[in-house]
PyMOL Python script that loads the backbone (N, CA, C, O; Angstrom):
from pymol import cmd

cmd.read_pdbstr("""\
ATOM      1  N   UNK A   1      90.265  96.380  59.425  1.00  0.00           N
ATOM      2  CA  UNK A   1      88.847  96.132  59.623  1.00  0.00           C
ATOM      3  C   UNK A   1      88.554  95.680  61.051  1.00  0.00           C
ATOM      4  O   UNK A   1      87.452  95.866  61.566  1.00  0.00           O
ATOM      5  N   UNK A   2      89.347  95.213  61.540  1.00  0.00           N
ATOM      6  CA  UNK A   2      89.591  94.337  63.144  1.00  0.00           C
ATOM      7  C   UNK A   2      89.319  96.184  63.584  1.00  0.00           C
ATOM      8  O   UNK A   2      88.122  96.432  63.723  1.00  0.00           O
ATOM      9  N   UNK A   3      90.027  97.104  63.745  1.00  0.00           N
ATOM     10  CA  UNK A   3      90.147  98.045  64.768  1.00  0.00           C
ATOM     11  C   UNK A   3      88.519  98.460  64.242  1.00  0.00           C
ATOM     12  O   UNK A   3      87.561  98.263  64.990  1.00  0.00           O
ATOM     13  N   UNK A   4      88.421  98.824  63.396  1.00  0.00           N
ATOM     14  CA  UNK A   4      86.869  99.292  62.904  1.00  0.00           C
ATOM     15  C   UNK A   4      85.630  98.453  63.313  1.00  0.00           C
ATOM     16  O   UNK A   4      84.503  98.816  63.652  1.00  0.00           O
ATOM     17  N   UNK A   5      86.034  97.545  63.215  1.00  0.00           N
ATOM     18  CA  UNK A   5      84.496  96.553  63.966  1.00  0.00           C
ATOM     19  C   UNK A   5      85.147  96.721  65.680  1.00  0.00           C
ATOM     20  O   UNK A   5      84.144  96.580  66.380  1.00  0.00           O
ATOM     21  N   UNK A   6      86.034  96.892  66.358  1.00  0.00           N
ATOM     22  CA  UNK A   6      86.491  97.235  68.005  1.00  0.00           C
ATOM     23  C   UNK A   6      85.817  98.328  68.318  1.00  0.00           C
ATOM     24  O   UNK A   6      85.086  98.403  69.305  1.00  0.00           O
ATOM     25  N   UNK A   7      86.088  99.592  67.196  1.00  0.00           N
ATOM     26  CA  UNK A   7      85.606 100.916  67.690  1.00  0.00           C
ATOM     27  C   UNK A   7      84.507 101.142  67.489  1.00  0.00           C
ATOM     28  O   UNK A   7      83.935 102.116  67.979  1.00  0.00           O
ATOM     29  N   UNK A   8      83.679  99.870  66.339  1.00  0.00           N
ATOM     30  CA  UNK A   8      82.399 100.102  66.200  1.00  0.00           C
ATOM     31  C   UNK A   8      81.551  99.236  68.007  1.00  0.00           C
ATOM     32  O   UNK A   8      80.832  99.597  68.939  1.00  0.00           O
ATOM     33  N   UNK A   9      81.829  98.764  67.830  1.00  0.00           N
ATOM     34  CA  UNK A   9      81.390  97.743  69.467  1.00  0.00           C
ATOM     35  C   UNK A   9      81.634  99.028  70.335  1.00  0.00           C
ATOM     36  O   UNK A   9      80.635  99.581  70.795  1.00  0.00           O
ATOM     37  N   UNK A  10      82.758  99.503  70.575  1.00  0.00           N
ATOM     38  CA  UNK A  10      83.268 100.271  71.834  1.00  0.00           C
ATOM     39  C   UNK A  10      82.199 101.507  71.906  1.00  0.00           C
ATOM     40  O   UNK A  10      82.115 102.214  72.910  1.00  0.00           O
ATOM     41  N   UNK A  11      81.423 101.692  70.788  1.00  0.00           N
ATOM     42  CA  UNK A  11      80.454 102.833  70.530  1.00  0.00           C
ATOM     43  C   UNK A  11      78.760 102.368  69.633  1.00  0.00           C
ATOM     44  O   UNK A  11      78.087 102.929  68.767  1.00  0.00           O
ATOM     45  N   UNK A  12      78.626 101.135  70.382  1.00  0.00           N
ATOM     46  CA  UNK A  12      77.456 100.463  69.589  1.00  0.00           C
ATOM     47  C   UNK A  12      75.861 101.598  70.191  1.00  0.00           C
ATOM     48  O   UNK A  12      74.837 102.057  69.685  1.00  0.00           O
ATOM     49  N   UNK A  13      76.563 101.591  71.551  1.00  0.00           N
ATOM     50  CA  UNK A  13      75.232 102.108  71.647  1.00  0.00           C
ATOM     51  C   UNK A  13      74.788 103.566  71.315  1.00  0.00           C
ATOM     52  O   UNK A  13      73.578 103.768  71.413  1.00  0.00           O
ATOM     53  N   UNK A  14      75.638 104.699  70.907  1.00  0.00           N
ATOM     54  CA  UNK A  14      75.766 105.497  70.501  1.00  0.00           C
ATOM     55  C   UNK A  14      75.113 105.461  69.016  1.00  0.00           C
ATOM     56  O   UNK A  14      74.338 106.313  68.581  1.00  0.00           O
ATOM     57  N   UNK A  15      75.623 104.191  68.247  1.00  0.00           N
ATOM     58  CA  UNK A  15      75.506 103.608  67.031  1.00  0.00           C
ATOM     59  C   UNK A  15      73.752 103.808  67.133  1.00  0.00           C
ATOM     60  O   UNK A  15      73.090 104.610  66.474  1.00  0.00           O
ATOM     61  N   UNK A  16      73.300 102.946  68.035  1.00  0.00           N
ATOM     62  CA  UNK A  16      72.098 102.719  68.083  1.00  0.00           C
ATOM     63  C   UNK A  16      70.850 103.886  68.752  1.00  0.00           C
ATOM     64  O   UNK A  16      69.657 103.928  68.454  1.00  0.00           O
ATOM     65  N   UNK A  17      71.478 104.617  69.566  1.00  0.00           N
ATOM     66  CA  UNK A  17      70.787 105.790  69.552  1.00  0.00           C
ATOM     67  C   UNK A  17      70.499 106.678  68.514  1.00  0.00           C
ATOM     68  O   UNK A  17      69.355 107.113  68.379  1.00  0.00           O
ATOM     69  N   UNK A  18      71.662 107.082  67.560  1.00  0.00           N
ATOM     70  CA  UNK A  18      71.411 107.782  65.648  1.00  0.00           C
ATOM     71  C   UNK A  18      70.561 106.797  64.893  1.00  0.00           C
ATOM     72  O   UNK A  18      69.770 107.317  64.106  1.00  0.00           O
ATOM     73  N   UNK A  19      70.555 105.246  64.979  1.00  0.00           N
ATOM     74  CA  UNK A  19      69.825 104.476  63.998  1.00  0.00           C
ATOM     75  C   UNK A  19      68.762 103.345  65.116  1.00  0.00           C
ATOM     76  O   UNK A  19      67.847 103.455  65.932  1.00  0.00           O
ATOM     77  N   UNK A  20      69.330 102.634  64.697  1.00  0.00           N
ATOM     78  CA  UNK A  20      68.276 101.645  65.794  1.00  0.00           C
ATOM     79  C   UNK A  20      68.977  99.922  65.863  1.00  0.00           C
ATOM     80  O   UNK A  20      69.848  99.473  65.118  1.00  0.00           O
ATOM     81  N   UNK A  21      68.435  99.370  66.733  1.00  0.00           N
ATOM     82  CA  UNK A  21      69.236  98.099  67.312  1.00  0.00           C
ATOM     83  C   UNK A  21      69.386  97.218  65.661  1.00  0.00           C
ATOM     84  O   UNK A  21      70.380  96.555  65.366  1.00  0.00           O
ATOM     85  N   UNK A  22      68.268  97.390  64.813  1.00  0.00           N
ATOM     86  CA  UNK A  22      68.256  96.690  63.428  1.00  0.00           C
ATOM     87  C   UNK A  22      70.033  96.972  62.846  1.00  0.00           C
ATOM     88  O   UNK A  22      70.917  96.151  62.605  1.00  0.00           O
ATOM     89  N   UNK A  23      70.029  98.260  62.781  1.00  0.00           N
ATOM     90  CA  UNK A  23      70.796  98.764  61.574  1.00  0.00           C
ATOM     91  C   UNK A  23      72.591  98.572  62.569  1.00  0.00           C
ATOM     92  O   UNK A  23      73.452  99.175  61.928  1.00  0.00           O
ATOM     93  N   UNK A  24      72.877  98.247  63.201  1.00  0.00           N
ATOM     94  CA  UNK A  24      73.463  98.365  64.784  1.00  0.00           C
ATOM     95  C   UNK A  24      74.390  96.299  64.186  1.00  0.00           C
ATOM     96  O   UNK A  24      75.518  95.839  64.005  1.00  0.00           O
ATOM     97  N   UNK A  25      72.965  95.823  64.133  1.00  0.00           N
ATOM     98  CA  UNK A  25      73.427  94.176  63.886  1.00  0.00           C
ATOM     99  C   UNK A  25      73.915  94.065  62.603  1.00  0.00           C
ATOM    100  O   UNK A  25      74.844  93.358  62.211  1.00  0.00           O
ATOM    101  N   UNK A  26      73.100  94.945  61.881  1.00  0.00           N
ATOM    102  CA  UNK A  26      73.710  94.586  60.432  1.00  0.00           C
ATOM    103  C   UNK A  26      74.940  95.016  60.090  1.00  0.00           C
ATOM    104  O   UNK A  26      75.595  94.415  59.238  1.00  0.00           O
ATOM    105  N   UNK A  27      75.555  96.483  60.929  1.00  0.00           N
ATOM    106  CA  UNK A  27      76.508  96.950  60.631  1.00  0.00           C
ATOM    107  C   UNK A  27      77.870  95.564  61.122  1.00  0.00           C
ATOM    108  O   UNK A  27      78.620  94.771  60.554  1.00  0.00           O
ATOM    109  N   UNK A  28      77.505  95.991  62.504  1.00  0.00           N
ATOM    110  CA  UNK A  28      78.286  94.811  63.044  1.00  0.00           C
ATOM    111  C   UNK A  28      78.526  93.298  62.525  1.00  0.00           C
ATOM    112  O   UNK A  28      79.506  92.678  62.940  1.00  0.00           O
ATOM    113  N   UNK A  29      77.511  92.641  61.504  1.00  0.00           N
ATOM    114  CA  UNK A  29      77.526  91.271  61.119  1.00  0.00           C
ATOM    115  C   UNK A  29      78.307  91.536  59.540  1.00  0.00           C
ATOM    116  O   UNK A  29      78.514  90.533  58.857  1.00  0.00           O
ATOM    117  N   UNK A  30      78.760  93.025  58.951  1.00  0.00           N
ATOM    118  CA  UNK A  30      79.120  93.875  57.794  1.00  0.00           C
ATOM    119  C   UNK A  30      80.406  93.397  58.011  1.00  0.00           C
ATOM    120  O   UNK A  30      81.077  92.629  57.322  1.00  0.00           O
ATOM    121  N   UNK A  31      80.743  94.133  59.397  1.00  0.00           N
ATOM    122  CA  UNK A  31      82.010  94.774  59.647  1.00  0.00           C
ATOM    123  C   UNK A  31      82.912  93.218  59.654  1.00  0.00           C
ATOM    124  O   UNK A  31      83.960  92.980  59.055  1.00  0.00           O
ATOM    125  N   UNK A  32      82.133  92.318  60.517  1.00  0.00           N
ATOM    126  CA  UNK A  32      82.824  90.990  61.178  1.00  0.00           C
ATOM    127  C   UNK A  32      83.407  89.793  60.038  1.00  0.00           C
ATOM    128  O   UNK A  32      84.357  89.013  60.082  1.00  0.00           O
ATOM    129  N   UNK A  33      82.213  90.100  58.889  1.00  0.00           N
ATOM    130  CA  UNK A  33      81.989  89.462  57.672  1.00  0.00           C
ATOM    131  C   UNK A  33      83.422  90.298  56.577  1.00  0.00           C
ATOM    132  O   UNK A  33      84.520  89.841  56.260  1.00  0.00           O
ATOM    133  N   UNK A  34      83.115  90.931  56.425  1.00  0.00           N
ATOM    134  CA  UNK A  34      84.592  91.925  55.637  1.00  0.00           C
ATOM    135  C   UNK A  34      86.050  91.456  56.465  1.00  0.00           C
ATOM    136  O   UNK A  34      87.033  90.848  56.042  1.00  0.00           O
ATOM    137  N   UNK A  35      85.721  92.039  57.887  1.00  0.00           N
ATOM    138  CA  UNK A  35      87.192  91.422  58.312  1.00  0.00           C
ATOM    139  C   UNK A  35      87.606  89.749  57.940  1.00  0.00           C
ATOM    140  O   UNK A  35      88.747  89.496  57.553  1.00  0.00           O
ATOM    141  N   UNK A  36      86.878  88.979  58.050  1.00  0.00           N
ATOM    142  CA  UNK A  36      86.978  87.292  58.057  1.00  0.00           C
ATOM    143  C   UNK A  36      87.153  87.359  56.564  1.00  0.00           C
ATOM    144  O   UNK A  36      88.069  86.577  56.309  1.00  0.00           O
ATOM    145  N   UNK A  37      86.818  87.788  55.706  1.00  0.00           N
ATOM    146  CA  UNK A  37      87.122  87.589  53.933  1.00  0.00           C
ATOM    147  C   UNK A  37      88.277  88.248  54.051  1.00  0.00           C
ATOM    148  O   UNK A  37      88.940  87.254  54.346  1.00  0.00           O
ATOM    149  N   UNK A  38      89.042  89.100  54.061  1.00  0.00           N
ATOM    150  CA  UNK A  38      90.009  89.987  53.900  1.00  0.00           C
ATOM    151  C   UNK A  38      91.031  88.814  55.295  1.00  0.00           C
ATOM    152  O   UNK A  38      91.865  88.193  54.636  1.00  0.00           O
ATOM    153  N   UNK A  39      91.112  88.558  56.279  1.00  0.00           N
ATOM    154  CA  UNK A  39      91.680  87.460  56.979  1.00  0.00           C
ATOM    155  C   UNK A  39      91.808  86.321  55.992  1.00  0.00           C
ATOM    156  O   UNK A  39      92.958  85.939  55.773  1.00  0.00           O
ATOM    157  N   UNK A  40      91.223  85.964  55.619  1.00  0.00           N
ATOM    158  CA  UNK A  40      91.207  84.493  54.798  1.00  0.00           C
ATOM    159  C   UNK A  40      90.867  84.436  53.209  1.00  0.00           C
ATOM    160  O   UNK A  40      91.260  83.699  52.305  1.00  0.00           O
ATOM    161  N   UNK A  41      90.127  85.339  53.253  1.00  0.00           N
ATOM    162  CA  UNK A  41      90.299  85.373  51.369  1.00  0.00           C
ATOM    163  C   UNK A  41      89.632  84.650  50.623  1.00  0.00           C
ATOM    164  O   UNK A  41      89.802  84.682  49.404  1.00  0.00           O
ATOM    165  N   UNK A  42      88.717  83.833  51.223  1.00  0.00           N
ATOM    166  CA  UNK A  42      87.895  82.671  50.623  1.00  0.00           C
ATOM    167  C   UNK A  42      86.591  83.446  50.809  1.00  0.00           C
ATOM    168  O   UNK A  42      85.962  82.389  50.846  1.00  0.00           O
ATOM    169  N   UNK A  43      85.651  84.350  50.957  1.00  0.00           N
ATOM    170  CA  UNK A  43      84.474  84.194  51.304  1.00  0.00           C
ATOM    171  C   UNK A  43      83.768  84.434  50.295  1.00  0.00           C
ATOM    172  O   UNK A  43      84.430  85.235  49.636  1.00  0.00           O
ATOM    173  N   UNK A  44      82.690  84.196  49.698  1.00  0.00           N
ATOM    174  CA  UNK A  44      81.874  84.099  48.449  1.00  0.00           C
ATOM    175  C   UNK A  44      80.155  84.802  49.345  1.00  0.00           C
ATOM    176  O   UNK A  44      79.425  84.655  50.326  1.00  0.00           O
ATOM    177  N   UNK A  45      80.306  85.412  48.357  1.00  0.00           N
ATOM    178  CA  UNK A  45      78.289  86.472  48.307  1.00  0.00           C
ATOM    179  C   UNK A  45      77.574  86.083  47.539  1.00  0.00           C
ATOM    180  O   UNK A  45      77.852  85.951  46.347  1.00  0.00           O
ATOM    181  N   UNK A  46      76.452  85.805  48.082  1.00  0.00           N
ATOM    182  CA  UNK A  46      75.351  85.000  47.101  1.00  0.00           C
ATOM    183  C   UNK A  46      74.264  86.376  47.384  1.00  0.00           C
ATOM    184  O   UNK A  46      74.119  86.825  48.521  1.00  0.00           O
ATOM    185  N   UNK A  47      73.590  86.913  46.263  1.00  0.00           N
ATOM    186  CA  UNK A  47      72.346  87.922  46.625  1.00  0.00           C
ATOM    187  C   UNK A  47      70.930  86.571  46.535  1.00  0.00           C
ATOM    188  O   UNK A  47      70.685  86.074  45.436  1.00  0.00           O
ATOM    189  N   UNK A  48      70.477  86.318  47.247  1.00  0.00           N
ATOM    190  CA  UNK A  48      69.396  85.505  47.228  1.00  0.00           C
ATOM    191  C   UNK A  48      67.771  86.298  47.562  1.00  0.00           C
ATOM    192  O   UNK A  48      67.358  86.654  48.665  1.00  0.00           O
ATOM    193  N   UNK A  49      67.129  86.409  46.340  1.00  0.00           N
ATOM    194  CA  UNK A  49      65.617  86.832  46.902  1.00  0.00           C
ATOM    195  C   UNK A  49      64.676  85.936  46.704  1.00  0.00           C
ATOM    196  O   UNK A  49      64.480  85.249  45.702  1.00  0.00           O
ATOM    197  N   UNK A  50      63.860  85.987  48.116  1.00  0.00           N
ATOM    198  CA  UNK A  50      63.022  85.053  48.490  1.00  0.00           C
ATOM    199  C   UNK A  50      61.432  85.611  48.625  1.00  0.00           C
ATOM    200  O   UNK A  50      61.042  86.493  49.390  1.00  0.00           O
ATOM    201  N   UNK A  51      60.513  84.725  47.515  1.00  0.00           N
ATOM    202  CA  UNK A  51      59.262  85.632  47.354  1.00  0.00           C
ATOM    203  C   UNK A  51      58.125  84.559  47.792  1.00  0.00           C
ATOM    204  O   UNK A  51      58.495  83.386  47.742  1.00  0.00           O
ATOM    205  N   UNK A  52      56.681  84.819  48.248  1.00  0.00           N
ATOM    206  CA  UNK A  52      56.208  83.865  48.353  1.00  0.00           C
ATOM    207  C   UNK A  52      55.341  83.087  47.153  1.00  0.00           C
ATOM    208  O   UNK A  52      54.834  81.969  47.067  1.00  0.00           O
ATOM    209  N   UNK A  53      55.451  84.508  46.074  1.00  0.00           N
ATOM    210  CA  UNK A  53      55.346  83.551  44.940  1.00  0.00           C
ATOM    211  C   UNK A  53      56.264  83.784  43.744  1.00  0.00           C
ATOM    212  O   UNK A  53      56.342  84.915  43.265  1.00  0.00           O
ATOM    213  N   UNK A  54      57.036  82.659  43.186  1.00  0.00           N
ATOM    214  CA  UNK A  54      57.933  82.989  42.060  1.00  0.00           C
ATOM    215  C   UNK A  54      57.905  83.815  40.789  1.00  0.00           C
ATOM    216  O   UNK A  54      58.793  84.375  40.146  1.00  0.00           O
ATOM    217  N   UNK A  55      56.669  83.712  40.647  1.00  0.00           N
ATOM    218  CA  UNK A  55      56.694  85.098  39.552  1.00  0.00           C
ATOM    219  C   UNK A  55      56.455  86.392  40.072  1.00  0.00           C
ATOM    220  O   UNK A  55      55.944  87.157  39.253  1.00  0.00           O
ATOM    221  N   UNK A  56      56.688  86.883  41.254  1.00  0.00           N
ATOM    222  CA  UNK A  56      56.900  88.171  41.616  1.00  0.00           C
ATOM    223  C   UNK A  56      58.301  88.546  41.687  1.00  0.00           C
ATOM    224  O   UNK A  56      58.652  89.713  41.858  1.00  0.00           O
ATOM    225  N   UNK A  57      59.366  87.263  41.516  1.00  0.00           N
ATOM    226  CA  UNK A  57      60.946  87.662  41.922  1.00  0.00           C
ATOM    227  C   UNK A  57      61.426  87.445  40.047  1.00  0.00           C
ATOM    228  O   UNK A  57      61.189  86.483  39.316  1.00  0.00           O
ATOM    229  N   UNK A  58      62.103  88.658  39.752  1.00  0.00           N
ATOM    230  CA  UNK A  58      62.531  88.673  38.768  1.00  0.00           C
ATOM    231  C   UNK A  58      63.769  87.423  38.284  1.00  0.00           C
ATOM    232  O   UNK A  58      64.778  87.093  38.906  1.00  0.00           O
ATOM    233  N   UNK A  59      63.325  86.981  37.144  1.00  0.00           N
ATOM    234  CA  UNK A  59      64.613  85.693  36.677  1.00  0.00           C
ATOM    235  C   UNK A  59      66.040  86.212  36.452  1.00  0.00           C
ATOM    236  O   UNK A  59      67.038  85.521  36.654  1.00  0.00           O
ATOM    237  N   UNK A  60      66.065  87.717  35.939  1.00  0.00           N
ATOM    238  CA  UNK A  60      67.230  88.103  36.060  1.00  0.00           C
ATOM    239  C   UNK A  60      67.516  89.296  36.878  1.00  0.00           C
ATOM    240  O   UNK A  60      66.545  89.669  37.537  1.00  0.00           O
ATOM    241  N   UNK A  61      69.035  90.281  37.064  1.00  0.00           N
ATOM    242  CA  UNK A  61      69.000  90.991  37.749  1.00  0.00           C
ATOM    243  C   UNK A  61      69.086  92.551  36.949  1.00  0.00           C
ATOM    244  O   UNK A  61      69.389  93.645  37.425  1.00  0.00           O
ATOM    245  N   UNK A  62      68.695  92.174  35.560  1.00  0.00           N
ATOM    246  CA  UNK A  62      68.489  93.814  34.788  1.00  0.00           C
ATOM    247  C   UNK A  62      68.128  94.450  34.865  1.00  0.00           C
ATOM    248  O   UNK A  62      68.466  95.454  34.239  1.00  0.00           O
ATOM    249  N   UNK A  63      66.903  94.420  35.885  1.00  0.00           N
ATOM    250  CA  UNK A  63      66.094  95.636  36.301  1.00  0.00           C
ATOM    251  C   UNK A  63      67.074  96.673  37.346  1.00  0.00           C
ATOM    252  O   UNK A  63      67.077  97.899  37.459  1.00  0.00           O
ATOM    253  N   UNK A  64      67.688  95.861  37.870  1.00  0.00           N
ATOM    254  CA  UNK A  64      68.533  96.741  38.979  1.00  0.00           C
ATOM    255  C   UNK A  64      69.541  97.305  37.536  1.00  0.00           C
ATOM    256  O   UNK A  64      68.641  97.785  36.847  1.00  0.00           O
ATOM    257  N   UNK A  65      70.414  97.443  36.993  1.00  0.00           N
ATOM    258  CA  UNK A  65      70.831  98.391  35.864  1.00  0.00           C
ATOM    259  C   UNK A  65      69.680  99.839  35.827  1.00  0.00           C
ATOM    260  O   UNK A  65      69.821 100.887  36.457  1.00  0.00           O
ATOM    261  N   UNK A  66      68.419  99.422  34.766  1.00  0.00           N
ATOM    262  CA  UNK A  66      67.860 100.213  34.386  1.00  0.00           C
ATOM    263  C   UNK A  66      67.758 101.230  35.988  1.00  0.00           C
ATOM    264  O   UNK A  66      68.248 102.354  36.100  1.00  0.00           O
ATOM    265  N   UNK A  67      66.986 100.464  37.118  1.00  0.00           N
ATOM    266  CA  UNK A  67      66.477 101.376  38.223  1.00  0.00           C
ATOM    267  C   UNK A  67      67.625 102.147  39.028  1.00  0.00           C
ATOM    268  O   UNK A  67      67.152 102.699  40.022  1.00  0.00           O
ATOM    269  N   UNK A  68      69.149 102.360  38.859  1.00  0.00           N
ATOM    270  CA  UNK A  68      70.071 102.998  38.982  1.00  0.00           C
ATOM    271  C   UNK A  68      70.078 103.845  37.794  1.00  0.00           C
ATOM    272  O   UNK A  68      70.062 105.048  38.054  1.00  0.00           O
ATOM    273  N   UNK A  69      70.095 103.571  36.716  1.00  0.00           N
ATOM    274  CA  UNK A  69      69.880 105.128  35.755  1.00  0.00           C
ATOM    275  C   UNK A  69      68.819 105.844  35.859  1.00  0.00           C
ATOM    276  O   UNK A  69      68.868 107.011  35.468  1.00  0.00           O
ATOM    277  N   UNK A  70      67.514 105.270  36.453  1.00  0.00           N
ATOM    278  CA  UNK A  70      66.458 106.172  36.706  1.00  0.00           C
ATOM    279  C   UNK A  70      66.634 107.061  37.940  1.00  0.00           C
ATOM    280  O   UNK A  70      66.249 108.220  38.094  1.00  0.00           O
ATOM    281  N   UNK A  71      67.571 105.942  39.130  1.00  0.00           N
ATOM    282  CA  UNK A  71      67.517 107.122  40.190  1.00  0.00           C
ATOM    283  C   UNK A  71      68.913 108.084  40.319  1.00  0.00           C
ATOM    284  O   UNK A  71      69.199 108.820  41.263  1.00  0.00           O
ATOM    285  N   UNK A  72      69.779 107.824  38.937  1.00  0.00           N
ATOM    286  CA  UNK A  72      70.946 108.730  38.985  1.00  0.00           C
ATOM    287  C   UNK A  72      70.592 109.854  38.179  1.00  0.00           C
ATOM    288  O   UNK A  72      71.178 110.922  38.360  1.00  0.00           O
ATOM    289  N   UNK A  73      69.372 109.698  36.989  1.00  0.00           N
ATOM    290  CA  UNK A  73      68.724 110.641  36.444  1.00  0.00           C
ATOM    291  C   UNK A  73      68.053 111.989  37.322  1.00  0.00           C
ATOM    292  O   UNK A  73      68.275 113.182  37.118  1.00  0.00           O
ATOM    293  N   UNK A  74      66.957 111.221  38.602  1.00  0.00           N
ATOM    294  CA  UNK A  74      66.367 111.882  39.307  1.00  0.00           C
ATOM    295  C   UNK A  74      67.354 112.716  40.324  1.00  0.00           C
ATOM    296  O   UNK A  74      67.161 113.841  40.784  1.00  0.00           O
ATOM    297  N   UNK A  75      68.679 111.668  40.581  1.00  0.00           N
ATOM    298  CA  UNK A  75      69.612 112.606  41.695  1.00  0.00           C
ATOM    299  C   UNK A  75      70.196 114.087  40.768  1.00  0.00           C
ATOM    300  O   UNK A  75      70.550 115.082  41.401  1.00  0.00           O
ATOM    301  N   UNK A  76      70.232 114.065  39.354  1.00  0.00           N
ATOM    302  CA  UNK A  76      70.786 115.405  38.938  1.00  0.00           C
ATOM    303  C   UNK A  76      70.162 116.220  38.659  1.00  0.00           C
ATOM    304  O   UNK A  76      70.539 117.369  38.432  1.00  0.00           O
ATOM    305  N   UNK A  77      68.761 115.685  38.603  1.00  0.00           N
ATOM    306  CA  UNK A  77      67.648 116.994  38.508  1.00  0.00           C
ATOM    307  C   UNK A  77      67.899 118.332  39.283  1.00  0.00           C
ATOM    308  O   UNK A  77      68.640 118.484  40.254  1.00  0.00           O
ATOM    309  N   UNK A  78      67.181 119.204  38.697  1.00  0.00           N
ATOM    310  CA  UNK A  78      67.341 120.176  38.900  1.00  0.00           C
ATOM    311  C   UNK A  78      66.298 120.254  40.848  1.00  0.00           C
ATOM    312  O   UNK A  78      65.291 119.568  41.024  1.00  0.00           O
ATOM    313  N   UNK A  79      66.685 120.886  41.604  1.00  0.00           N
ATOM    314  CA  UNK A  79      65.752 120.746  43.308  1.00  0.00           C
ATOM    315  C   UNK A  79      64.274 121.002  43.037  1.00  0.00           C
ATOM    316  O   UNK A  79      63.914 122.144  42.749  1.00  0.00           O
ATOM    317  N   UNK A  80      63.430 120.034  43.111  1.00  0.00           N
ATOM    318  CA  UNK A  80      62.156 120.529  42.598  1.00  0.00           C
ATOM    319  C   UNK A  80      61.408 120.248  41.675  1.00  0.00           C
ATOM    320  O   UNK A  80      60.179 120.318  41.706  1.00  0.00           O
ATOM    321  N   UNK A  81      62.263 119.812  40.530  1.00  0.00           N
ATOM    322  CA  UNK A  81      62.445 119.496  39.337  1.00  0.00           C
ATOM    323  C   UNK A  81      60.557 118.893  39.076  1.00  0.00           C
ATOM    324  O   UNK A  81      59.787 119.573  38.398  1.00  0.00           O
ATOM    325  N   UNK A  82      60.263 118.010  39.523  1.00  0.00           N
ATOM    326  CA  UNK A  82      59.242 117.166  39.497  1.00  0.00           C
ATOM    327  C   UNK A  82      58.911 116.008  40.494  1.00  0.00           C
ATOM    328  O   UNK A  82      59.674 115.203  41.028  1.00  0.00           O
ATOM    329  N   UNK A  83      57.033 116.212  40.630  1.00  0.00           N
ATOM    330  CA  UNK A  83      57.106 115.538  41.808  1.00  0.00           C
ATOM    331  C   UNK A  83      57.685 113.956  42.184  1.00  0.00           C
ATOM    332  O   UNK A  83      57.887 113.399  43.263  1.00  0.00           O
ATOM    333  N   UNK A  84      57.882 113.430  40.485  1.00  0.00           N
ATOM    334  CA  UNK A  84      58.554 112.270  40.986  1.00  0.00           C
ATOM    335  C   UNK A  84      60.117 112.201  42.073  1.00  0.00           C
ATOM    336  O   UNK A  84      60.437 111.329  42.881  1.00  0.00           O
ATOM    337  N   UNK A  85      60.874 113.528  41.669  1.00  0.00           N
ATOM    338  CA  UNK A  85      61.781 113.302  41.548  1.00  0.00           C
ATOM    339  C   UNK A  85      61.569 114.014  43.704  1.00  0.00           C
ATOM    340  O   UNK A  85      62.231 113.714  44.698  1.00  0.00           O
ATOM    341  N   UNK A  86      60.851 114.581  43.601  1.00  0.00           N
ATOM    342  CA  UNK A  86      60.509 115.152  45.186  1.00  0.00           C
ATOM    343  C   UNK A  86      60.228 113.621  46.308  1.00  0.00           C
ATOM    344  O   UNK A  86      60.596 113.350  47.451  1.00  0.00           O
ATOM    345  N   UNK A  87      59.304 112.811  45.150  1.00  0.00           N
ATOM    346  CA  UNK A  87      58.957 111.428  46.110  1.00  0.00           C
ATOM    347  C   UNK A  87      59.944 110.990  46.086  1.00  0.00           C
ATOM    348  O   UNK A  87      60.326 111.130  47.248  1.00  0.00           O
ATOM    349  N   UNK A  88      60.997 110.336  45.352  1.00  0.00           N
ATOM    350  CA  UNK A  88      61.981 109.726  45.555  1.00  0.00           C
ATOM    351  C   UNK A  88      62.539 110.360  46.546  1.00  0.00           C
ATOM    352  O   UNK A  88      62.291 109.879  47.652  1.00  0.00           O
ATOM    353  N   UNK A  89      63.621 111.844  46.504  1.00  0.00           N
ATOM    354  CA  UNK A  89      64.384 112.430  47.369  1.00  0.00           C
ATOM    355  C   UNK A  89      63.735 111.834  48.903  1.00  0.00           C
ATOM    356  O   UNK A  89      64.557 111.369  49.693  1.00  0.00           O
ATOM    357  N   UNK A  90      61.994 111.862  49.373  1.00  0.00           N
ATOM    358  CA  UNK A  90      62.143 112.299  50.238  1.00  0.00           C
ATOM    359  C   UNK A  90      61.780 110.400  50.797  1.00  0.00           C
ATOM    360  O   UNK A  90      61.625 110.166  51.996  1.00  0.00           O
ATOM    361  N   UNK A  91      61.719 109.582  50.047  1.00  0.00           N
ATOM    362  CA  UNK A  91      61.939 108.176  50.628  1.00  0.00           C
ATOM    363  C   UNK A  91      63.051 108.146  50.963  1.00  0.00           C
ATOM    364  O   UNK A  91      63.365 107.545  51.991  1.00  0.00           O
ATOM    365  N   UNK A  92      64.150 108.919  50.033  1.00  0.00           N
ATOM    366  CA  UNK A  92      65.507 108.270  50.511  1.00  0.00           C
ATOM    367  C   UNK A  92      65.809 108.530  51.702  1.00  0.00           C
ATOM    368  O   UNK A  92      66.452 107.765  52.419  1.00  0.00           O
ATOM    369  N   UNK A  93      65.216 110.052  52.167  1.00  0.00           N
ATOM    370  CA  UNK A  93      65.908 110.381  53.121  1.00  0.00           C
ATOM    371  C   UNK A  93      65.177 110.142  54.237  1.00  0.00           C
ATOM    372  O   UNK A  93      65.781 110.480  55.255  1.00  0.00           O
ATOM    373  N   UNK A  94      63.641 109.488  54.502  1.00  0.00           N
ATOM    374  CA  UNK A  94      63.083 109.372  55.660  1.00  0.00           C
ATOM    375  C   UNK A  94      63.583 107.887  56.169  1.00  0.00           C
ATOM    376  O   UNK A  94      63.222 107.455  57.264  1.00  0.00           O
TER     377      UNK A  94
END
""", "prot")
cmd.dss("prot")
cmd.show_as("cartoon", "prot")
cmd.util.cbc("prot")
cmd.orient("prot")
C-alpha cells in the first residue's frame, strides 16, 4: 500500500486532471489510512451521518440493504429497459 500511495503522489496531478483536487485528497487520505491499518492493525471505521435535523437521518442502516437490491435490479435490466432505470444509469455515470 506504501508503493501505491508513492505512485499515487508521483502522479497526483495527472490524478487530478481525470477527476478533480476533491477526489485527488480523498484518494490520497484512502490510500494513507489503509496503509497505517494494515502497518499496525488497530484502526477502527465509524460511518457517522450528520443531519441538521434528526429525523431526516435514518436510526438504522436497512435502507442501505434494500437500496443495493434496487440498484442491482436496475444494473441487470435489460439497456433501456425503463426510464427509471435510464435516470439512474445516467447519475451514475455523470
Amino acid at each position: 500500500l506504501k508503493a501505491w500511495r508513492e505512485a499515487f503522489m508521483a502522479n497526483r496531478e495527472k490524478a487530478k486532471a481525470l477527476y478533480d483536487e476533491r477526489f485527488c485528497r480523498m484518494w490520497e487520505f484512502y490510500l494513507a489510512a489503509s496503509e497505517s491499518a494494515f502497518r499496525w492493525q488497530n484502526m477502527m471505521v465509524f460511518h457517522i451521518q450528520i443531519a441538521h435535523k434528526q429525523e431526516s437521518v435514518p436510526l438504522t442502516r436497512n435502507y442501505i440493504e434494500a437500496e443495493e437490491k434496487r440498484l442491482k435490479r436496475l444494473d441487470s435490466a435489460p439497456k433501456g429497459a425503463n426510464s427509471e432505470v435510464r435516470a439512474v444509469k445516467k447519475s451514475m455515470n455523470a
